[in-house]
C-alpha positions as CSV (number, residue, x, y, z in Angstrom):
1,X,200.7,92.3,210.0
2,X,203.0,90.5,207.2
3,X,202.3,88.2,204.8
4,X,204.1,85.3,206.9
5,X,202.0,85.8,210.0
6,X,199.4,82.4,210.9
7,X,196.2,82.9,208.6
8,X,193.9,81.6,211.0
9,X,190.6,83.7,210.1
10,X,191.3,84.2,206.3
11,X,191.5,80.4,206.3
12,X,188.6,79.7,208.2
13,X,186.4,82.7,206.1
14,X,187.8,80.7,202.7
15,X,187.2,77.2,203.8
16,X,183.3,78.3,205.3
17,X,183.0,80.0,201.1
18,X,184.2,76.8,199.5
19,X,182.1,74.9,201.8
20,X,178.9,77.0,200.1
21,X,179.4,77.8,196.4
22,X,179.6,75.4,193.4
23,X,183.0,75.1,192.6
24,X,183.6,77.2,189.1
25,X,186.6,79.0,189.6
26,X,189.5,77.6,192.0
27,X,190.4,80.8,194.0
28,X,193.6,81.4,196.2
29,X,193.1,80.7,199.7
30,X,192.7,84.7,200.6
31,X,190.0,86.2,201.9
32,X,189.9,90.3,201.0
33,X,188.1,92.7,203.1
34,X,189.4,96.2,202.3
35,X,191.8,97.6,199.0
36,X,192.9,100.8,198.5
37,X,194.8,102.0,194.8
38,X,196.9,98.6,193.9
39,X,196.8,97.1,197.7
40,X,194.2,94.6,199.2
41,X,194.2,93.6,202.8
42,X,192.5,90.3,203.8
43,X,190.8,89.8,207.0
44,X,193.6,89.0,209.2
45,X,195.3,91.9,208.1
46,X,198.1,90.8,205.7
47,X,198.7,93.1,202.5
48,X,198.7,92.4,199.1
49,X,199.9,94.0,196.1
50,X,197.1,93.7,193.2
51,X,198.7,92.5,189.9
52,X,195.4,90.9,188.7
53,X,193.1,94.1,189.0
54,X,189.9,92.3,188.4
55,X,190.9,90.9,184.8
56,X,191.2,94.8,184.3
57,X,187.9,95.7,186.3
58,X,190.1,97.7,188.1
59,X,192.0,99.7,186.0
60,X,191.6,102.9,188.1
61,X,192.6,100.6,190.9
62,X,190.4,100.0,194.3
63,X,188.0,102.6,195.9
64,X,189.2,105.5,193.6
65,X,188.1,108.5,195.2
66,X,186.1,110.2,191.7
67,X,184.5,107.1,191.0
68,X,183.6,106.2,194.5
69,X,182.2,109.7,195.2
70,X,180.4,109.4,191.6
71,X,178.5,105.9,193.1
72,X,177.7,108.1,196.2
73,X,175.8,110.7,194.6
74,X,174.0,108.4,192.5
75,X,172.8,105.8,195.2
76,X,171.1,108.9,197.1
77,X,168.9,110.4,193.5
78,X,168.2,107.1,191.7
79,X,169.7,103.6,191.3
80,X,167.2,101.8,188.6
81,X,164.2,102.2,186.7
82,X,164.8,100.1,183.6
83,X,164.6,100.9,180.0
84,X,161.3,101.2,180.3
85,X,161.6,105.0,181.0
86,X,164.4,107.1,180.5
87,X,166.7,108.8,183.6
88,X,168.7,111.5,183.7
89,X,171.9,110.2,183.3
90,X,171.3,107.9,180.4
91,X,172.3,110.8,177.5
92,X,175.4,112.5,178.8
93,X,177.3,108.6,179.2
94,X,175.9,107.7,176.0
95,X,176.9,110.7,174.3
96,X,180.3,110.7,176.0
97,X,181.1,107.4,175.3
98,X,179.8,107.3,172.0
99,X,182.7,110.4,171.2
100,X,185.6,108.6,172.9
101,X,184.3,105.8,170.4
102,X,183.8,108.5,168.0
103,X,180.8,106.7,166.9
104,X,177.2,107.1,166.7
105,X,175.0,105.2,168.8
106,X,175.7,103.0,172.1
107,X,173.8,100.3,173.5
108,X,174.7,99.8,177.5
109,X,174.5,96.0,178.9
110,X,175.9,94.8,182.1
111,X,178.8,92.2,181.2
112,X,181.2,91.1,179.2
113,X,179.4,87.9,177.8
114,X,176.5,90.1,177.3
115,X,177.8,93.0,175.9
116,X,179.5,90.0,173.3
117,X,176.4,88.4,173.1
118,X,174.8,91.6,171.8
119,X,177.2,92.0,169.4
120,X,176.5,88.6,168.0
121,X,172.9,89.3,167.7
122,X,173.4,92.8,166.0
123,X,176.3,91.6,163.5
124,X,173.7,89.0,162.4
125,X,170.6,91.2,161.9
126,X,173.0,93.5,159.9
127,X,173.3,90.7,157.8
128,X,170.0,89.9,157.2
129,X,168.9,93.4,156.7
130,X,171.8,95.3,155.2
131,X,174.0,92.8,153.5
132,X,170.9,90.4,152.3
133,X,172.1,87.1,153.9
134,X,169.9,84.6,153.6
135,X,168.0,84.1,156.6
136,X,169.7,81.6,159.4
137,X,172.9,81.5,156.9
138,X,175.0,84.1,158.9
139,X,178.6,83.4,159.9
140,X,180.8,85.0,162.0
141,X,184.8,84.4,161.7
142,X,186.6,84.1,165.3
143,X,190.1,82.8,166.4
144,X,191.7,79.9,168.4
145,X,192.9,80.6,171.4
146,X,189.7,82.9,171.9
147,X,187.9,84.1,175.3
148,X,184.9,85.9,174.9
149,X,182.5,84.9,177.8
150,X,181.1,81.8,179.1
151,X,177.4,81.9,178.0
152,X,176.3,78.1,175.6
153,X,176.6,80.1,172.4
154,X,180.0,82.1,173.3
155,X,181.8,78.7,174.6
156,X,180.2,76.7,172.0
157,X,183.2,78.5,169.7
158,X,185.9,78.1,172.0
159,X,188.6,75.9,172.0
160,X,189.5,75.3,175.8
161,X,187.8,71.8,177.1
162,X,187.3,73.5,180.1
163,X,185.2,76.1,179.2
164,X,183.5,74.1,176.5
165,X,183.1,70.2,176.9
166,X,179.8,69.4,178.9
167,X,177.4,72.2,177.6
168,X,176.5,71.2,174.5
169,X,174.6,70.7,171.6
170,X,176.0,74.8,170.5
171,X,174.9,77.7,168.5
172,X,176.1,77.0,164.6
173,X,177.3,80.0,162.3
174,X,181.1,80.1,164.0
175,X,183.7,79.5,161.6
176,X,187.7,79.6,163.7
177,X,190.5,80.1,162.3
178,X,193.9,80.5,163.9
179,X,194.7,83.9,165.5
180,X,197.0,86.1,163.7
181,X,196.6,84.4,160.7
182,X,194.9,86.8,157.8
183,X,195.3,84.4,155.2
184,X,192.6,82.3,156.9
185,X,190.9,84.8,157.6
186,X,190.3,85.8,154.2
187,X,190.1,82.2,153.3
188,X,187.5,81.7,155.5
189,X,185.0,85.0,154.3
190,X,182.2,84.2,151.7
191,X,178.6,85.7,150.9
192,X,177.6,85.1,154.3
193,X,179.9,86.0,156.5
194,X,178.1,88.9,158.4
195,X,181.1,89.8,161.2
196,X,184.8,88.9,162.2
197,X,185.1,88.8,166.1
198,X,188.3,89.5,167.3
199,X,190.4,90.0,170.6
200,X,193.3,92.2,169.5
201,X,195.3,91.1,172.5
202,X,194.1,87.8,173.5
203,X,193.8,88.3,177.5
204,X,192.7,84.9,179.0
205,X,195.1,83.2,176.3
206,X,198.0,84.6,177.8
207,X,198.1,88.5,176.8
208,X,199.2,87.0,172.8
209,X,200.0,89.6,171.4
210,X,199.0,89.2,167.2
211,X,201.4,90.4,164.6
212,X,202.4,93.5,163.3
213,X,199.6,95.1,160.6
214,X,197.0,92.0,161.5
215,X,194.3,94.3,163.0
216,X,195.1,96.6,160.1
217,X,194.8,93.9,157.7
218,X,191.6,92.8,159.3
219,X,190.4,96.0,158.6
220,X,190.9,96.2,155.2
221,X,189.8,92.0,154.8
222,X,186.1,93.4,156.5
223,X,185.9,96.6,154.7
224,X,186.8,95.0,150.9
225,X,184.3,92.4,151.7
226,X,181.1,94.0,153.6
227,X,181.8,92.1,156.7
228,X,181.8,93.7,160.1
229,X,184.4,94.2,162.4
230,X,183.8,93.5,166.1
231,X,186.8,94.1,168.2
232,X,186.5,92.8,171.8
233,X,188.2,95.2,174.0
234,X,186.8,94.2,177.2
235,X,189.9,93.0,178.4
236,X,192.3,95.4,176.7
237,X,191.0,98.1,176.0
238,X,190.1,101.7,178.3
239,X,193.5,102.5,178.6
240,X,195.4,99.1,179.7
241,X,197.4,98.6,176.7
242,X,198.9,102.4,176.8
243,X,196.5,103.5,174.6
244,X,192.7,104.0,174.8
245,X,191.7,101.1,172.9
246,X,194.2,98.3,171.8
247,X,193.0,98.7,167.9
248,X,194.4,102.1,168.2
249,X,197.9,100.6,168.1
250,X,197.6,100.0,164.3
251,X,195.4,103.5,164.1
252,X,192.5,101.0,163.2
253,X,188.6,101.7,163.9
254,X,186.6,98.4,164.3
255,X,182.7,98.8,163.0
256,X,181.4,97.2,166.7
257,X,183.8,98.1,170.1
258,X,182.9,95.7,172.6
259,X,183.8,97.4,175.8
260,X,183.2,96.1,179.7
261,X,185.1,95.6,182.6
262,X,187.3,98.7,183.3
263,X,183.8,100.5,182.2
264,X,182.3,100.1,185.6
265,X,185.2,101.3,186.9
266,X,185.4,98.6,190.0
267,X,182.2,99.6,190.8
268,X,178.9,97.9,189.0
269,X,179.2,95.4,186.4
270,X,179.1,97.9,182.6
271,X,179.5,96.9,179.4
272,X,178.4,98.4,176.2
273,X,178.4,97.7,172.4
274,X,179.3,101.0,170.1
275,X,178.9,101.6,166.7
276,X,177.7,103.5,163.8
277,X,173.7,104.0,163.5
278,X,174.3,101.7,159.8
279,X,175.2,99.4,162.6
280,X,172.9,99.6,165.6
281,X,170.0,101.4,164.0
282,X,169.2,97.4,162.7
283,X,167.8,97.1,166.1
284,X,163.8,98.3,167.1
285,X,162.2,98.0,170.0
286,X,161.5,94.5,171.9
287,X,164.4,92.6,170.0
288,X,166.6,92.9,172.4
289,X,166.9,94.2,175.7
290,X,168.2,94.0,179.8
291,X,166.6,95.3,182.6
292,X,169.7,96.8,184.5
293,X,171.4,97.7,181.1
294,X,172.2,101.5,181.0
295,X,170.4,102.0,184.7
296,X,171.8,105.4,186.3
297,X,174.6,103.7,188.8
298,X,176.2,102.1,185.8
299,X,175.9,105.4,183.9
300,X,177.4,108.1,186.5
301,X,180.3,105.3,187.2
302,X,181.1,104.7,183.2
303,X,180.3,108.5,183.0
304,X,183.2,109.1,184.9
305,X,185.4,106.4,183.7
306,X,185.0,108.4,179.9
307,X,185.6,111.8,181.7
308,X,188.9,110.6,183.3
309,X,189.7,108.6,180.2
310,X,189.6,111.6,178.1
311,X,192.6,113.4,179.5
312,X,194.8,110.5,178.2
313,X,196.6,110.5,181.7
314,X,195.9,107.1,182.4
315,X,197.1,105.6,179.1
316,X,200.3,107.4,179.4
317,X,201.2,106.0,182.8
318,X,200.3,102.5,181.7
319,X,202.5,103.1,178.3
320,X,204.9,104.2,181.0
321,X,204.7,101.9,183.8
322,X,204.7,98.9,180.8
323,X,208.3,99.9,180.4
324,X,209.7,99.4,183.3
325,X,207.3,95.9,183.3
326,X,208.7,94.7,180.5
327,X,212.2,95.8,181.1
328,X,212.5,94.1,184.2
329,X,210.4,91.1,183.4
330,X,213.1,90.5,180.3
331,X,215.6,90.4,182.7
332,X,214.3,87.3,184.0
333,X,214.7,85.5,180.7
334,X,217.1,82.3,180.8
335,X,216.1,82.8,184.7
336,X,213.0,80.8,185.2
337,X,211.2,82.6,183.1
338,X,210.9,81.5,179.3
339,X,208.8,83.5,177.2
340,X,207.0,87.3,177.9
341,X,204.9,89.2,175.9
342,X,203.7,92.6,177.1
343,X,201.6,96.0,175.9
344,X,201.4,98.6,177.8
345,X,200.2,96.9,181.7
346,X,199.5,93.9,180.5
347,X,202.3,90.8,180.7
348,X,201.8,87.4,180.0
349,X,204.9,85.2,181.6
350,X,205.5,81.8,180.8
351,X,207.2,80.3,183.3
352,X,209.8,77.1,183.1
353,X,207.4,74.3,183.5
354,X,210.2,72.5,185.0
355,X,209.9,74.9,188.5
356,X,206.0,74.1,188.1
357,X,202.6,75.2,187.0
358,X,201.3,78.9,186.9
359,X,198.8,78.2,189.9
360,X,202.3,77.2,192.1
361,X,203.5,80.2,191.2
362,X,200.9,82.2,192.0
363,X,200.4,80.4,195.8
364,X,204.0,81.1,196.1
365,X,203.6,84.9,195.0
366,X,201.0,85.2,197.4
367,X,203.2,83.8,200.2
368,X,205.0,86.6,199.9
369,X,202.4,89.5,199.7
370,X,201.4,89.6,195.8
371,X,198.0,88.6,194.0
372,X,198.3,87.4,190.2
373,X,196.6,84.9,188.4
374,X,197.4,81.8,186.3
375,X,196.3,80.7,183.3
376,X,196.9,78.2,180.5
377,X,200.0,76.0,181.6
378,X,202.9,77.5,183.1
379,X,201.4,81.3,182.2
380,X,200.4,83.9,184.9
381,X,199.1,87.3,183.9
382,X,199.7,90.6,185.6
383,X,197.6,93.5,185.1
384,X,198.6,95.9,187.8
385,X,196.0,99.3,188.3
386,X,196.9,101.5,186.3
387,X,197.3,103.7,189.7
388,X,200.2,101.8,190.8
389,X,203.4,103.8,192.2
390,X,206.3,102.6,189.9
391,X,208.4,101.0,193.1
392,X,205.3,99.0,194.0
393,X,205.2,97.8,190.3
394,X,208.8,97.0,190.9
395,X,208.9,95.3,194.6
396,X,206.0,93.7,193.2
397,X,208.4,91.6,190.5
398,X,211.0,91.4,192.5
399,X,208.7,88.8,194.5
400,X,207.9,86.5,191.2
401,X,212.2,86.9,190.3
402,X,212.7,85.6,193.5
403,X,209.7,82.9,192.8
404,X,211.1,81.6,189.9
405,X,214.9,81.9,190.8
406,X,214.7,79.8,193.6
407,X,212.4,76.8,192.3
C-alpha cells in the first residue's frame, strides 16, 4: 500500500487517541503499528521512512535484532526488583558504561528529565560539601535556547513560553546566559557557582551547532574556577553526532555526562548520570533514589547499547552518512531552504517561512511517505537511525527537495 492510498483506519485509530489523552504534544495524524531498521508502517499499511528516530531513542533504529534479543532474554530471568537489592546485571552495565565514559561511578535513572534532574541535585551537594558553598546559595550557569526536560525546576530555566509560562512560582539558583557565548559565561561564574549545564549541540533548539573551541573553553572556564561541568548528551550523544559523545569533537571530558535516550536502545526508557567518585561519591544512601532506576531490562538493553557502541561502527556510519546529509541538504540552499546546520546525523533545516511553517512541511513530508518533526518556526529536524541504507537517507530528501521546491 503507498503513501497516497485513503487512510481510513489510521484516521479513525488517531482521531479515537486524540479523543482520550490531554493534549501535550500535537502529533501527525499517523498511526504506527510495526517498524523495522529506519521504516514504520501504520495500520493501513502505508510506509514511512523514520527521519525523527525517537528524538534519537532510536539510534540503532526499530526492533534491532541484538537489542531485541537482549530484552528477550531478560524478560524470561528477571524484569525488576528495585535498588533495594542488587541483580545480576546491575555491575557489568555499570562498569561498561562507566569505561566508555572512562569514569568512575554511574548512577542509572529512567529519563532524560530525570537523569538531568539528578545531575542538578548532585552538582549542588558537590557544592555544599566539596567546594564549601554556603548552604541554599548554589548556582548553576545554563544557556538560552536550552532543552533539558520538562519537569517545574528544568522548565523554570527555560526560555520557550511554551514549555514554561503556566507552571510557576520555579526553582531559584539558574543563572542563563546566551549559548555559545564564553564571555558570559565566565562573567556570570562567582564563589557560588557549583555547575555549568550545557547542551553541546542544542537538539530541540534546532540542532545549533556552538562555535568552534566553546566546549573547550568551557572546560577550561569550569576547571580554572572549581565549577562543574555537566554536559547533556541525551540528545547528541551515543554515537549521533559521528562520534561517541558530541564533547568529543573538541577532545573535551565534561565532570557529569548526562546520557538517555539512545541508552535504552528503543527499548525501555534509560538514562544515567557518570562521573568521577569526587563527583558522585557526595551522594549516601536515601538522598536520592528511583525505583525502576538501574532495574535488569534497562541494564541488559543499555548493556548492549555500550557493547555495540564500543566497536565505533556506529559512529563512523553516522560521520559517514552526515556527509551525504549535509551535502545534499546544501544543495537546497537559495531553493526553499535558507539555513542548515548539521553534525554527523543530525540536521537542523530552516525552511523559507514564506512556503510555510515547519509543521506544513512536515504534513507534507508525510504525504509522501516520510516522518520528521518540526520545531521552533520554520525548522524541522532529521535524525535518521543510524542503520539507515544511504539511498533511503537520500530518497528520503529528495521528498523534503521536492516539498520545499514546489511551495
Amino acid at each position: 500500500m503507498t503513501a497516497t492510498q485513503n487512510p481510513t483506519h489510521a484516521r479513525e485509530e488517531f482521531e479515537r487517541a486524540e479523543s482520550r489523552t490531554a493534549h501535550n504534544y500535537h502529533p501527525l495524524p499517523v498511526v504506527v503499528s510495526h517498524a523495522e531498521g529506519a521504516w514504520m508502517w501504520d495500520v493501513d499499511g502505508r510506509r514511512y521512512l523514520d527521519l525523527l528516530a525517537g528524538y534519537s531513542a532510536l539510534n540503532f533504529g526499530h526492533s534491532h535484532p541484538g537489542l531485541i534479543a537482549a530484552a528477550h532474554a531478560q524478560l524470561d530471568q528477571l524484569t525488576l526488583t528495585s535498588r533495594a537489592f542488587v541483580h545480576d546485571r546491575f555491575a557489568d552495565f555499570c562498569a561498561a558504561l562507566g569505561d566508555l565514559c572512562g569514569k568512575d561511578l554511574v548512577l542509572p535513572m529512567n529519563t532524560g528529565a530525570e537523569a538531568v534532574e539528578t545531575a542538578i541535585k548532585v552538582s549542588r551537594k558537590w557544592g555544599y560539601e566539596v567546594k564549601g558553598v554556603p548552604a541554599d546559595q548554589a548556582k548553576i550557569i545554563v544557556a538560552a535556547g536550552n532543552f533539558h526536560g520538562r519537569t517545574t525546576t528544568i522548565v523554570g530555566f527555560s526560555d520557550d513560553p511554551d514549555a514554561r509560562d503556566g507552571f510557576g512560582p520555579f526553582t531559584p539558583g539558574f543563572v542563563t546566559v546566551p549559548y555559545g557565548d564564553l564571555a558570559a559565561i565566565e562573567a556570570a561564574i562567582d564563589a557560588n557557582t557549583v555547575a555549568v549545564l550545557i547542551e553541546p549541540i542544542q537538539g530541540e533548539g534546532g540542532i545549533v551547532i556552538p562555535p568552534d573551541g566553546y566546549l573547550r573553553g568551557i572546560r577550561d572556564l569550569c576547571t580554572q574556577h572549581d565549577v562543574l561541568f555537566a554536559a547533556d548528551e541525551i540528545q547528541a550523544g551515543l554515537g549521533r553526532t559521528g562520534k561517541t559523545f558530541a564533547c568529543d569533537h573538541e577532545d573535551v571530558v565534561p565532570d557529569i555526562y548526562i546520557l538517555g535516550k539512545a541508552l535504552g536502545g528503543g527499548i525501555v526508557p534509560v538514562s544515567a548520570i557518570v562521573a568521577d567518585r569526587d563527583v558522585l561519591g557526595v551522594l549516601r544512601p536515601g538522598q536520592h533514589g528511583s525505583t525502576f532506576g538501574g532495574n535488569p531490562l534497562a541494564c541488559a538493553v543499555g548493556l548492549t547499547v555500550v557493547e555495540m557502541l564500543r566497536t565505533g561502527e556506529h559512529q563512523a556510519r553516522a560521520a559517514e552518512l552526515g556527509i551525504l546529509l549535509r551535502e545534499r541538504l546544501e544543495t537546497m540552499l537559495g531553493h526553499g531552504v535558507v539555513g542548515v546546520r548539521t553534525r554527523g546525523l543530525w540536521a537542523g533545516v530552516d525552511v523559507d517561512p514564506a512556503i510555510g511553517t515547519g509543521r506544513m512541511v512536515c504534513e507534507a513530508l508525510m504525504a509522501r511517505g516520510v516522518l520528521a518533526k518540526d520545531t521552533h518556526g520554520s525548522t524541522i529536524r532529521l535524525a535518521p537511525p543510524l542503520v539507515t541504507s544511504s539511498e533511503d537517507l537520500l530518497w528520503g530528501l529528495d521528498q523534503l527537495e521536492a516539498v520545499v521546491s514546489s511551495a
